[in-house]
N, C-alpha and C positions, 0 to 999 in steps of 0.2 A: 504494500500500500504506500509507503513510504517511499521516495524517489531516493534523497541523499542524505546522507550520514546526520546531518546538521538537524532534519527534519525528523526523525527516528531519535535521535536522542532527545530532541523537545518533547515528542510524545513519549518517549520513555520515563522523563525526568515528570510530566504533567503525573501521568498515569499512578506514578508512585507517589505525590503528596495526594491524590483523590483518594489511594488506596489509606496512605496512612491519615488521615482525614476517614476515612469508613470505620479503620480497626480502631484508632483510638478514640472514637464514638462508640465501638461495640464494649470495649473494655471501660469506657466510664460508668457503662448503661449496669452495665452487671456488677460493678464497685458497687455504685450505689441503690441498684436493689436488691443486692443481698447483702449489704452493710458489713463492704471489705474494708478491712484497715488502710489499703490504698487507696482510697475514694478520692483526697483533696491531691495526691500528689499523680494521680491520673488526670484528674480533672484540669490540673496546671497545665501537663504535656500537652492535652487535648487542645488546652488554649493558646498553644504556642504554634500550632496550625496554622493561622490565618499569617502570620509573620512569613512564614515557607512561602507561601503562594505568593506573596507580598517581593520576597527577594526574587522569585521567579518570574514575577511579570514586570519588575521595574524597568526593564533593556529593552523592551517595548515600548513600553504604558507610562514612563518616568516615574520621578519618589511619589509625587502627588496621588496620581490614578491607584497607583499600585496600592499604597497607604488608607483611599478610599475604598479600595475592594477589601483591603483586610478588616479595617472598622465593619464594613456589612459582612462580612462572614465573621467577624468574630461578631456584634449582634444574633446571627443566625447561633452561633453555637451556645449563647447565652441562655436564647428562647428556646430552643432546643434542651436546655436543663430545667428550662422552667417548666415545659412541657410535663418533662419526667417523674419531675415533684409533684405536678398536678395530675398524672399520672397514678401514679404512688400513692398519695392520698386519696384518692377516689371524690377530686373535686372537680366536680364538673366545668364550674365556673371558671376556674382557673384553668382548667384545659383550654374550654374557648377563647379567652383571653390571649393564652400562646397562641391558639393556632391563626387566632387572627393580628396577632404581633408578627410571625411566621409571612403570612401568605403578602401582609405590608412590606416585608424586608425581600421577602421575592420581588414581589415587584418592581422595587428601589432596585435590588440587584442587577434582575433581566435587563431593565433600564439600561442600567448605568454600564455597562458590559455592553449591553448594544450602542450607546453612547461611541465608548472605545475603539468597539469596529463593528461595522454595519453589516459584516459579514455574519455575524452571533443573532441569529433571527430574534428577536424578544419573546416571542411566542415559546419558542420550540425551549428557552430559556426556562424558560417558566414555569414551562409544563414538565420539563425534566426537576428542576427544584422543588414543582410543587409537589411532584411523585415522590422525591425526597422527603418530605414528610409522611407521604401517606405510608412507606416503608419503617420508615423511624418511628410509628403509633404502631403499625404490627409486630413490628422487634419488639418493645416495651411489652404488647400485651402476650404476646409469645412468651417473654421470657419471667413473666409476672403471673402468667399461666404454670410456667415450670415445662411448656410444649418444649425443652429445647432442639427435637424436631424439626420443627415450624421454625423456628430461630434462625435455624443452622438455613431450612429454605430462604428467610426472605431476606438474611443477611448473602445468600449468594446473589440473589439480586438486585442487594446495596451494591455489591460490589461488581456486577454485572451495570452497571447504571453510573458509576466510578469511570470503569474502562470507557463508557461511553461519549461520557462529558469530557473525558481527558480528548479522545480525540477528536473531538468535534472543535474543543479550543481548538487546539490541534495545528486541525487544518486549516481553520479561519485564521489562523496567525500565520503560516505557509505564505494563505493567500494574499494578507494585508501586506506582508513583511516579506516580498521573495526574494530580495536584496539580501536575505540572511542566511539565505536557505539555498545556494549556489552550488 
């Protein structure tokens, strides 16, 4: 799929902070609902995330962009805890609350990413982040069930959905950027 080395190693490099962005969301989920002694020092790594993506899109996107994309993915990993809490305690109210904080910070994101490059449909944006969620309330209820089964299924396609998004950047940064990609 990949023409040259330059473009192979972006989506290689993309594809492994989506992955490590999935597993150290699966390993917080399960810190803190089974109330592991690692909870807060997973939950750090996890939020050390959005920095990663952050030094990987700067050579593009400059300090700025890059800097705005990590503030909305790190919001998104916030709301995403808040979900879990709200999760976890069987509040209703507080679920909605995330998930309508969630579907705002999509939007913001799709946006703004499409803003970046025109090539990133916003739509298709979207509907992959907002599938991101609906993945992320079935791992929760999966694994708050004890299905770890069901888990083991719909975290392969967290990570099925990972590989995705990676190259789909990908290839839109190929296309925007083919000065780089020689």
């Amino acid at each position: 799929m990949w023409v040259t080395r330059a473009e192979q190693n972006l989506n290689n490099y993309l594809r492994f902070l989506w992955m490590q962005n999935a597993y150290w969301m699966r390993i917080a989920i399960q810190s803190k609902l089974f109330n592991l002694p690692d909870t807060e020092i997973i939950s750090e790594r996890l939020m050390q995330n959005p920095k990663d993506f952050e030094m990987a899109l700067r050579t593009f996107y400059g300090d700025d962009n890059a800097s705005e994309l990590s503030n909305l993915m790190l919001d998104q990993l916030t709301i995403a805890t808040d979900l879990v809490n709200a999760m976890m305690n069987a509040d209703a109210e507080a679920q909605a609350d995330a998930e309508r904080r969630w579907n705002d910070n999509v939007e913001k994101m799709a946006s703004f990413l499409n803003s970046l490059n025109s090539n990133w449909a916003e739509a298709d944006l979207r509907n992959m982040l907002q599938s991101n969620l609906d993945l992320l309330k079935q791992l929760v209820s999966d694994m708050m069930a004890r299905n770890f089964e069901a888990s083991n299924a719909t975290f392969a396609n967290i990570e099925r959905q990972a590989m995705e998004l990676a190259d789909m950047l990908t290839q839109e940064i190929v296309r925007q950027f083919p000065q780089y990609f020689r």
